[in-house]
N, C-alpha and C positions, 0 to 999 in steps of 0.2 A: 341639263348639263350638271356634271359634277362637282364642278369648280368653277371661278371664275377669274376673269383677269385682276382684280382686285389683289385679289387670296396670293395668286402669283407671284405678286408687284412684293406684296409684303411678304412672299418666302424669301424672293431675293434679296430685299432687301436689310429682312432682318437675318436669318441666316447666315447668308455669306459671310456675316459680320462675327458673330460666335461663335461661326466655326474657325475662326483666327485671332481667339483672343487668349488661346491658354501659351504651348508652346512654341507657336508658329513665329511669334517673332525672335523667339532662341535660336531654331533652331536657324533661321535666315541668318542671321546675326552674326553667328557661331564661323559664317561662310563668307558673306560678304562684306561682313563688317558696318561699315555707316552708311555706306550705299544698300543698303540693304530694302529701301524703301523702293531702288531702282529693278530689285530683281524681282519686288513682288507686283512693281509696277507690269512689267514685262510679261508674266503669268497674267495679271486680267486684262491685259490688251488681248491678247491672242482669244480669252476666253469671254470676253464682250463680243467680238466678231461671231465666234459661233453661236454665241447667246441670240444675237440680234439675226443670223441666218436659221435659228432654227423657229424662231418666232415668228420672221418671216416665211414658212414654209409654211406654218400654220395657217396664214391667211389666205396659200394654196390650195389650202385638203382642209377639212372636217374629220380624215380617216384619224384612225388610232396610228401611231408606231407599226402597233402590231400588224394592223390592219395593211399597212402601205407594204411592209415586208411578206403578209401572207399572198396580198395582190401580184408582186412583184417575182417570188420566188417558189409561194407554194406553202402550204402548213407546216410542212417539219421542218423546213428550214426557218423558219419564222419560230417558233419553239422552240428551237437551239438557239440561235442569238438571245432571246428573251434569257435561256438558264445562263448565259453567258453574263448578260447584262445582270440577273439576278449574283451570280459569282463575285461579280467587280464590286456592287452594291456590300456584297457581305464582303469581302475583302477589304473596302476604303474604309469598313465603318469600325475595325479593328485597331486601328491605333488612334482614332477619337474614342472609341471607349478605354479601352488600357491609359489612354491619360486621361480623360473625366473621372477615371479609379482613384487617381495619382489626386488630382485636385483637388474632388472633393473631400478627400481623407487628409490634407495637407490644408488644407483652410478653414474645414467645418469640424471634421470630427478628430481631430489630429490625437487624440488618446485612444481610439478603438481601432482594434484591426482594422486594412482597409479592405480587405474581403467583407467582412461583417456590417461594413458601411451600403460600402456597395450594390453588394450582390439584391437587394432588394429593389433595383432599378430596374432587373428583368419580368418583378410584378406588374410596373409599370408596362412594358417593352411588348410585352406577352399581350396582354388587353391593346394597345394602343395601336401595333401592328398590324392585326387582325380586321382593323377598319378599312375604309377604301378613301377615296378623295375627298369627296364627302368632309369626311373628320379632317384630313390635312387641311383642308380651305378653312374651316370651322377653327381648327389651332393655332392657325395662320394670324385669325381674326384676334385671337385672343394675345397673340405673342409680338405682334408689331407694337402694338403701343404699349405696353412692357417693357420691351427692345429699345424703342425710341426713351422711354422717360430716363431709364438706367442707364444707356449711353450718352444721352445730355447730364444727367447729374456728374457722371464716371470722366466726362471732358471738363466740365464745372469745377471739379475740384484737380482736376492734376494740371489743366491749360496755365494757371498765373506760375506754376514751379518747372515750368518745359523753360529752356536755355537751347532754339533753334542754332544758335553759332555751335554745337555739336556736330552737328551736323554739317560740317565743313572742314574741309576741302570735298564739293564732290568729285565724282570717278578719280577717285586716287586708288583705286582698292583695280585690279586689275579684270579686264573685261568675262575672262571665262569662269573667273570668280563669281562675278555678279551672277551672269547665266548659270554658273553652279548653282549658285543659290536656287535658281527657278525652276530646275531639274530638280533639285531636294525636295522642295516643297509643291512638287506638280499633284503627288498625288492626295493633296486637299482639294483638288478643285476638279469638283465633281456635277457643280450646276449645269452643263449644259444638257447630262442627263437627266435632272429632273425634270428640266422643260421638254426632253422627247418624250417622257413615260405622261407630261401633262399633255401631250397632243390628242388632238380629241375628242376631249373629255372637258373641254370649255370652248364657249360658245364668243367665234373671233370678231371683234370689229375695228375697223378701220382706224391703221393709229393705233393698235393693241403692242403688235409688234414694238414700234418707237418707247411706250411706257415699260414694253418688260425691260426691253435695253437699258433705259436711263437707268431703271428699279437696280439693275445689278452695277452700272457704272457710280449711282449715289452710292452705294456699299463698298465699294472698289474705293472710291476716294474718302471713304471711314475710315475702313481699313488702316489704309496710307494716313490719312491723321492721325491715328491711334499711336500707329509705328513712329513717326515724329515726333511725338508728344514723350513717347515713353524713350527716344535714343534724347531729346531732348534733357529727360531727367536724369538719366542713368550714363550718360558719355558711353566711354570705356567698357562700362564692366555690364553691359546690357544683355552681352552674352550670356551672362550667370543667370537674369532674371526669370526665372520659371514661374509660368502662371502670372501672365504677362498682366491680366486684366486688374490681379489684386497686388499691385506694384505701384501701379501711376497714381493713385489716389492717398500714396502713405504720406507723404509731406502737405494736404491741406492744412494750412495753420487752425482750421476750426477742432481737427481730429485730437489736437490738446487738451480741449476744452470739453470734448462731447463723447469720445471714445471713437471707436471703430464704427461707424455709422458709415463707413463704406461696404461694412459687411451686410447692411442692411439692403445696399442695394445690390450686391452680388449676391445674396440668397434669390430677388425677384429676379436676377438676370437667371439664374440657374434654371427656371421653371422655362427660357427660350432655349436654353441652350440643352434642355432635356426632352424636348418635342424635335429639335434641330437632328439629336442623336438616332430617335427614332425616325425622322423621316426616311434615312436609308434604307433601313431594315422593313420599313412600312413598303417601300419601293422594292424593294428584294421578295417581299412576299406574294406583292404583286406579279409579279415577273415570274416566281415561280409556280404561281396559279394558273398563268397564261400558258407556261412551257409544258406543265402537267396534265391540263385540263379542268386538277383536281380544283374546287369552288369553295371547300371548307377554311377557312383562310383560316379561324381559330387553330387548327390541325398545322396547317403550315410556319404558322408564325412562332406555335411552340416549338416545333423541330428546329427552327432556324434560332430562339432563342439559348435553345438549349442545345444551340453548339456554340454560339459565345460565352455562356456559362461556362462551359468546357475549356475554350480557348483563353476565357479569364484568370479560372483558377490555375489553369499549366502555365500561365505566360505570367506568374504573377510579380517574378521576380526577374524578367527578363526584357522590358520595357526598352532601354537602350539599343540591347540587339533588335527587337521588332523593329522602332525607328528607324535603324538604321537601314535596315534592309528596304523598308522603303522606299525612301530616301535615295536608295542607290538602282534600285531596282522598277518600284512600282510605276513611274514616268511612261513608261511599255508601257502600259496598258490605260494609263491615263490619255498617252497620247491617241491611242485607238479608239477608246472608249469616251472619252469629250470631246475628241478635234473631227477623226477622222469618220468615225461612224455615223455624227450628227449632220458635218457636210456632205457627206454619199447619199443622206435620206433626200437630198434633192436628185439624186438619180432614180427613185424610185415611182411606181406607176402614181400620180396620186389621184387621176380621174375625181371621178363625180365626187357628191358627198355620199358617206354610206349611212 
């Protein structure tokens, strides 16, 4: 097998996590206000169920994705959903790169173009895409305990400056608000396809299903501390805070004495949260290998890099509007694409192991 439930546990786990640590509590924020932790609760309930239904399907079948849908409907139509799912992949991974643009030129390099900063992360993007599971379980291994040390330092120092009474009155903020919020930021949440593109391609036992569940419920309840901690520091004006992650650690009383040693630990978070960006696009190229035929993935993953290069330098000053469109729009296909598709794979043949 390719992968394994280990590798898994620690994509959800760590993942889930960095991929909501830049804007995502703004832009909730922006919407719900202090319940805000309630709209992002609301998003991984729904998306724990399909987590834990698609994990459990797995201890149904051994087949691929691919496999249950070619069984089921036939090759080309199995080919088409796969470019489908490869489209969604390069579409969700569009406004997590246009803000890691934003980010990292706004915290590390904040004197140089941020094109010029950037655009060197497609060196990276280009090699690292072209791999197969394989390498993501391999990344995985190296990114969890990364993930974990940086986000216990990153709670370590902002938890004694959190003032939880911010966080009250709850539901005072009005109901279709909160759910606004969770319609704005649906199309972050994209894990339940990664766990159909890993079916498969790891080897299931008993009790697998329940650990990848918790794996994205412990990250789910991070999350939500994170969001706590940082409306705990910031009250009011939490909506402004952009780049959420290098905010909650500015008032440690040690940072007086030692300097920015919080940037120490957001350069190592950076190295999860830049395997995090690629696994999309890693999964996009897959998808598009499967839809095509074609097997050269080095070939595939340039062409797919080098239309975000494209859509980087066009969209470079247009960040707002991309979000927002989003935001208002992208929810379509999120709903399709994590709720509805992954609970249908239980209508599909899934017979023997192949």
């Amino acid at each position: 097998m390719k992968i394994n439930v280990r590798q898994i546990c620690f994509i959800m786990a760590a993942y889930t996590v960095v991929a909501r640590l830049l804007l995502f509590p703004m832009e909730l924020s922006n919407i719900s206000g202090r319940d805000y932790l309630f709209s992002a609760l609301a998003g991984f309930a729904v998306q724990t169920v399909v987590i834990w239904a698609v994990a459990y399907l797995c201890s149904r079948t051994q087949k691929t994705f691919f496999q249950l849908l070619e069984d089921t409907f036939g090759n080309i139509v199995a080919r088409i959903i796969y470019g489908l799912f490869a489209l969604f992949f390069m579409a969700g991974t569009l406004v997590p790169i246009l803000e890691h643009k934003l980010y990292v030129h706004a915290i590390f390099y904040d004197t140089l173009p941020s094109l010029t900063v950037f655009l060197p992360f497609f060196f990276f993007a280009v090699f690292a895409a072209s791999k197969g599971f394989k390498n993501i379980g391999r990344s995985a291994d190296i990114c969890f305990p990364l993930f974990a040390l940086c986000f216990v330092f990153i709670m370590v120092m902002s938890f004694g400056e959190a003032k939880f009474a911010e966080l009250l009155p709850v539901f005072k903020t009005p109901v279709t608000k909160i759910f606004g919020g969770t319609v704005a930021g649906a199309y972050r949440f994209v894990e339940p396809c990664w766990l159909l593109m890993f079916m498969g391609h790891f080897e299931y036992k008993k009790g697998d299903a329940a650990k990848i569940t918790v794996s994205y419920a412990v990250a789910a309840a991070l999350v939500l501390l994170f969001l706590a901690v940082l409306y705990g520091i910031y009250g009011s004006i939490t909506p402004s805070r952009q780049f959420a992650v290098s905010k909650t650690a500015l008032y440690f009383p040690a940072i007086d004495m030692l300097g920015r040693i919080d940037l120490l630990v957001l350069y190592v978070m950076e190295i999860v949260m830049l395997f995090w960006l690629v696994l999309n696009i890693q999964l996009a190229v897959q998808c598009i290998s499967e839809c095509t035929g074609y097997k050269d993935k080095f070939i595939i993953s340039l062409a797919v890099n080098a239309v975000f290069i494209v859509l980087t330098v066009t969209l470079d000053h247009k960040f707002s509007a991309v979000q927002g469109f989003f935001a208002s729009w992208f929810w379509i296909a999120t709903l399709l694409f994590t709720v509805i598709f992954p609970l249908c794979a239980w209508a599909l043949k899934k017979g023997a192991k192949r």
